[in-house]
Structure formats: structure tokens, C-alpha cells
C-alpha positions in Angstrom: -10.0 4.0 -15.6 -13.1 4.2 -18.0 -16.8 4.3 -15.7 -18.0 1.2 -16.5 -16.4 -2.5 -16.4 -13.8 -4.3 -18.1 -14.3 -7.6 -19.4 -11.1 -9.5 -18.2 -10.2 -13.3 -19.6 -7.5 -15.4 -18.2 -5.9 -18.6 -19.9 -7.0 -22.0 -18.5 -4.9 -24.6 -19.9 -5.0 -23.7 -23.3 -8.8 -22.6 -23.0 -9.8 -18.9 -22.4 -12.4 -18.5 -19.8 -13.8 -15.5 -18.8 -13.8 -15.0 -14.8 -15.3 -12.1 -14.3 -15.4 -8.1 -14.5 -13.5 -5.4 -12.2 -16.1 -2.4 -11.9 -14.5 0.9 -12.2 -17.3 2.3 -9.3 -16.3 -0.8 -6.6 -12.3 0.1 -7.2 -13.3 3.8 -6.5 -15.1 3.0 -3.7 -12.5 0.7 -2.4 -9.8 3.1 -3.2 -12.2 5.7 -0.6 -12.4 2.8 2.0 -8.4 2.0 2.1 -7.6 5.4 2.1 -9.0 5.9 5.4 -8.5 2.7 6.9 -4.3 3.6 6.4 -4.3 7.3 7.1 -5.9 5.8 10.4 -3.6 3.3 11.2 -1.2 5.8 10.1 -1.8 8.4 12.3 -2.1 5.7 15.1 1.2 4.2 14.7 3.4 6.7 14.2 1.1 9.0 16.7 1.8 5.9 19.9 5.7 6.2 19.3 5.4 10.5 18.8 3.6 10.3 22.3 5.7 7.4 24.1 8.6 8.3 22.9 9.1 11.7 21.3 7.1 13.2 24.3 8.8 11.9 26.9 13.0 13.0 26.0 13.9 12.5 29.5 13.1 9.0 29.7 14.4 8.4 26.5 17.6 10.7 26.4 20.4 7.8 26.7 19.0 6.3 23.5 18.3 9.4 21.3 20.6 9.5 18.2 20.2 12.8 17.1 21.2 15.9 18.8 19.3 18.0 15.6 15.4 17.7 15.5 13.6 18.8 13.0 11.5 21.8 12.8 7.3 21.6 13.5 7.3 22.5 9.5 9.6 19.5 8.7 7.0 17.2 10.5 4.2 19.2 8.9 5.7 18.4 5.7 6.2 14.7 6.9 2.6 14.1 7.7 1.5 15.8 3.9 3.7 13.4 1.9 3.0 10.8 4.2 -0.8 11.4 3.2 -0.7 12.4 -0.2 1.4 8.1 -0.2 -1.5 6.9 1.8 -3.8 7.9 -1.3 -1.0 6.3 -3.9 -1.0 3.1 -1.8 -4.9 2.4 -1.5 -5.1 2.2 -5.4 -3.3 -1.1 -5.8 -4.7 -2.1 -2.5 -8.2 -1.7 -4.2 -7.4 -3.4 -6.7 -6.2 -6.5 -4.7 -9.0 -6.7 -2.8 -11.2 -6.2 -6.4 -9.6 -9.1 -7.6 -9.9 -11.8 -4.6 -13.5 -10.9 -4.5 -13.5 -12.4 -8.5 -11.3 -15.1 -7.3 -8.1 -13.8 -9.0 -5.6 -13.7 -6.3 -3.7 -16.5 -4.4 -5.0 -14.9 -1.2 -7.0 -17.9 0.8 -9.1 -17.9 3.8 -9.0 -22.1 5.2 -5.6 -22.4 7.2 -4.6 -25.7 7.0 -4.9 -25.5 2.9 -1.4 -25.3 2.4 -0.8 -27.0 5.7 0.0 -25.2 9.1 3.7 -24.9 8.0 3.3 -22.4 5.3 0.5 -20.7 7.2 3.3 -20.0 9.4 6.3 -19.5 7.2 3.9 -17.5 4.2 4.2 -14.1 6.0 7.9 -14.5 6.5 8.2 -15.5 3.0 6.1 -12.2 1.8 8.5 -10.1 4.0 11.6 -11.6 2.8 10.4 -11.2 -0.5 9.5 -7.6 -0.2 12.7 -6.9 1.6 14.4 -7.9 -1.6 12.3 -5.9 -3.4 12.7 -2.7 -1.2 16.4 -3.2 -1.0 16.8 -2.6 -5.0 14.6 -0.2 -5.4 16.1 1.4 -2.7 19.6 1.6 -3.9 18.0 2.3 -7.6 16.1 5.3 -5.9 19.7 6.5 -4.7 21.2 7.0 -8.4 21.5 10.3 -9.4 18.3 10.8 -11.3 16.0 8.8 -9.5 17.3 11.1 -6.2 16.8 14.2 -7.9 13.3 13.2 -9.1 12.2 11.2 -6.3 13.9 10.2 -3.5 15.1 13.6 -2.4 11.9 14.0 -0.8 12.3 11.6 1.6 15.8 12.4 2.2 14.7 15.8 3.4 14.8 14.2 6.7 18.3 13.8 7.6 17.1 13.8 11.6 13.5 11.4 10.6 10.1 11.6 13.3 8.0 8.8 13.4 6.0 10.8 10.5 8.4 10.2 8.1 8.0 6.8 7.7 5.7 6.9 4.6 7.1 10.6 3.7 7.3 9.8 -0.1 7.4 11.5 -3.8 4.7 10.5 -6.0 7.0 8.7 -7.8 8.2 6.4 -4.7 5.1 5.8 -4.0 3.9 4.6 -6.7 7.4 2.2 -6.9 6.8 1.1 -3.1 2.9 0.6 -3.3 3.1 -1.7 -6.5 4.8 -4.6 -4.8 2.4 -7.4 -2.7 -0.9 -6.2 -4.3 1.2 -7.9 -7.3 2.3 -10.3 -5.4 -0.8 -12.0 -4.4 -1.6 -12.9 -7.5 0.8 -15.3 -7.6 1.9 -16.7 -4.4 -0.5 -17.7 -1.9 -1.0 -16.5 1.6 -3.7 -16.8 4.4 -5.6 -13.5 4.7 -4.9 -13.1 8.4 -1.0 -13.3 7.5 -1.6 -10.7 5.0 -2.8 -8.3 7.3 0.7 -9.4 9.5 2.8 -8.3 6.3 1.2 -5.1 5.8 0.6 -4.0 9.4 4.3 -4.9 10.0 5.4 -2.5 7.2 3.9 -0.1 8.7 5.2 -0.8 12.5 8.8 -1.4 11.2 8.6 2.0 8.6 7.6 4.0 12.2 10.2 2.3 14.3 12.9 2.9 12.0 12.2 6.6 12.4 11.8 7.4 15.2 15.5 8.6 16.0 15.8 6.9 19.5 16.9 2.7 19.5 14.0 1.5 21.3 15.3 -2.0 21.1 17.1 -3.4 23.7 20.9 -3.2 23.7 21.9 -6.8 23.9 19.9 -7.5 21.0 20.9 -4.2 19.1 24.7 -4.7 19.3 24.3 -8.4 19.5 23.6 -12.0 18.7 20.4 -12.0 16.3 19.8 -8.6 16.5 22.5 -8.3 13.9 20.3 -9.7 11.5 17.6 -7.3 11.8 16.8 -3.6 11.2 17.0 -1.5 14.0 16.4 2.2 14.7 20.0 2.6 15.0 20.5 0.9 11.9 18.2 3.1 8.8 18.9 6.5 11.1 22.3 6.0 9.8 21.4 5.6 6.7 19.5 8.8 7.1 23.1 10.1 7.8 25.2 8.8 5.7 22.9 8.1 2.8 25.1 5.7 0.8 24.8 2.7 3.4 22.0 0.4 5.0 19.2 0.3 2.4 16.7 -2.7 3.3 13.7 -2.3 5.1 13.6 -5.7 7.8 16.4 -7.8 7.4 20.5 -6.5 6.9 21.4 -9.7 4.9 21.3 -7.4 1.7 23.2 -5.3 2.7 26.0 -7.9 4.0 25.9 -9.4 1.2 26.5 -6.1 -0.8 28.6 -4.4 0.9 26.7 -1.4 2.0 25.9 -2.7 5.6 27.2 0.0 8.1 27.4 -0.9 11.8 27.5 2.2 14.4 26.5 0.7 18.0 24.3 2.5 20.0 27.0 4.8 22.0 28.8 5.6 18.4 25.6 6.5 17.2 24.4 9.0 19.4 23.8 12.8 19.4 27.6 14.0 19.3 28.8 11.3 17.0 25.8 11.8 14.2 26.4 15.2 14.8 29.8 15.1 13.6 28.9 12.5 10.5 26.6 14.8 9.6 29.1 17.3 8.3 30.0 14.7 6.0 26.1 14.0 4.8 24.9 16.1 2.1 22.5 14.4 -0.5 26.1 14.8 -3.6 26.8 12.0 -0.7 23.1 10.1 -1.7 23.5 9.7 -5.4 25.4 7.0 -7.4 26.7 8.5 -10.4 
């Protein structure tokens, strides 16, 4: 971006007014202060469930779905995508935050202004919403060129850590990062349910790789835990590669045809094992 600012003018009716000007030095500077803010909360998600979890194997050994885990230089590689993504993501982040400070965004601060209802219901909206999103980006990441260019990266993780959650390409990252800094621009949503959505993404991107099904069984294999991601649920998609492609919710994937249910015994060490002789990224790609 040039140093300097950029005159911006929106359309009022059918009057131009000018609202303000994004400063090339305050998006830098934000760009700094999100950058640091995520690596944190980075590191201190996926660092709790590496500690309680991946730390304590005994306690955790009938829910552990892979028998393979990867090496401390897969991990190491995790944690360097994972940053160099952190970096990708606080650019549009800066510029979200540029433009609700000119009074661009739909992003709102008074509760009740939309009613207590759609305080409520906003975030769910927002993650539905980016579900959607993730889901067909997802399976467009998983066609053959978009793999080979991209996606593979992520996809070295066939047996994922809780550091792979935000181990992306470039390119991902950039497709991933793009989606509610755009979207606040256009559909409102209290700040405090904002900060829901995108603390969520990060707790549900560390869950869903962590290996071991830290939900409870009943709701796992059962009732309205069908309807939801579970650990179980993306590690076989980890697996199996063609399958199981959203990010919250399965109803994509039901409704596509490439929702894949292993219960928690099937899914275990000597069973994902076994599928993974029939895994190999040839498996990933949609020709």
C-alpha cells in the first residue's frame, strides 16, 4: 500500500460522500498489534490442549486416534506455517478494525440495537455463514491444482497436533483470512459476539487437531452431537482426505455427500492405522 492515505468515497443514495481516509501507517501498525495478539492466543490455545492433553497419553490413551505421531520436526514445521498464517490473517484484521474506527463496518457496540434476539443469534449467524464459506473452499482447495499449490501443506499432517490448526500455505491463508473482515461490512454484529466468532475459530481449529476425541461419547456417537464437528470427525478427514470438509457444523457435508462417520472405537489407533494405507494425498485431489 502507498505511505500516505487514500481518499475513499462511498455512495449515499445517489450522492457521493466522502467518509473518511485509511492511513497506510495506522493499518501497519495495526497489522503489528494483531499479529501479536493471535500468535498469543495462538500459542495459548493450542499450548493448554498440547499440555492437558498431549502430555498426559495415559489419561487420555482410550480416546487417542492415532497410533502414528508425528515427529518434533513435523510440529516444528506446524508451529512455522501456523506463524507465518498468523501474519497473513492480521492484515485483513487491520483493515477491519481501520474501517470501524471511520464508521465503515456493520460492527456495533449498543446491544439491544438490533434487539437482544440477534445479539444472540448474530454470532451463530457469522459461524454458519463462515462454515459455508470454509466448506467450499475447502473442497475447492482439494482439486488437483489447488492441493498441489496450496493445500498440500496442510495435508502434511496426516496424524495433526494441536499446532496444526492454523498450519497453512500462503495461499490458504490468504483464501481463509479474507472471509469475516469482509463480512462485517455488510452484516452487522455486536463487537463482543465478534470476538465469540473469532475466538471460536480458533478453539474449534485446535480441538479438531488434537488427535484424541475429547468430547464426551454420548454426544460424539449420538443425538446432537451428530450435528457438530468433533475431533473424531476432521482427524478422519486427515485420513481419508476425500470426506468431512467443514469446519463447525456436518450439515454440508450431509447434504453433499461427503460426511464420513467412524465412531470413536472404529476410529482409533489400529483402525486409522489400517485406513491409512489407503491415504495418500492421489487420494486428496479431485481431478
Amino acid at each position: 500500500m502507498i505511505a500516505g492515505s487514500i481518499e475513499v468515497s462511498i455512495a449515499e443514495g445517489a450522492k457521493a460522500k466522502s467518509v473518511g481516509t485509511v492511513d497506510a501507517a495506522d493499518v501497519l501498525a495495526l497489522t503489528g498489534v494483531l499479529f501479536l495478539i493471535m500468535l498469543v492466543r495462538y500459542f495459548l490455545v493450542a499450548g493448554l490442549f498440547y499440555l492437558l492433553v498431549w502430555k498426559r497419553p495415559l489419561r487420555w490413551r482410550e480416546r487417542e486416534l492415532n497410533s502414528d505421531k508425528p515427529s518434533r520436526s513435523a510440529i516444528t514445521r506446524e508451529i512455522l506455517w501456523s506463524i507465518s498464517a498468523t501474519l497473513i490473517f492480521a492484515v485483513p484484521g487491520a483493515f477491519m478494525l481501520e474501517g470501524w474506527n471511520l464508521g465503515w463496518t456493520q460492527i456495533y457496540l449498543e446491544p439491544a440495537r438490533y434487539g437482544w434476539s440477534y445479539f444472540v443469534l448474530g454470532p451463530l449467524l457469522y459461524m454458519a455463514l463462515h462454515d459455508t464459506y470454509f466448506y467450499w473452499t475447502h473442497r475447492l482447495l482439494h482439486q488437483r491444482w489447488w492441493f498441489r499449490h496450496a493445500h498440500y501443506v496442510h495435508h502434511q499432517s496426516l496424524s495433526p497436533s494441536p499446532w496444526a490448526s492454523f498450519s497453512f500455505h500462503p495461499l490458504e491463508s490468504v483464501i481463509e483470512a479474507l472471509f469475516i473482515p469482509a463480512l462485517v461490512f455488510v452484516l452487522p454484529i455486536h463487537v463482543a459476539g465478534l470476538v465469540f466468532v473469532l475466538t471460536s475459530m480458533t478453539i474449534f481449529g485446535v480441538i479438531n487437531h488434537l488427535g484424541y476425541e475429547i468430547y464426551p461419547r454420548f454426544l460424539v456417537d449420538r443425538s446432537v452431537g451428530r450435528w457438530f464437528i468433533s475431533v473424531t470427525h476432521h482427524n478422519w478427514h486427515h485420513r481419508r482426505f476425500n470426506c468431512n470438509y467443514a469446519l463447525y457444523f456436518r450439515l454440508w457435508d450431509i447434504w453433499m455427500g461427503t460426511d464420513r462417520w467412524p465412531n470413536v472405537s472404529t476410529a482409533r489407533a489400529s483402525a486409522v492405522a489400517a485406513d491409512q494405507r489407503e491415504a495418500s494425498p492421489a487420494n486428496s485431489m479431485t481431478k
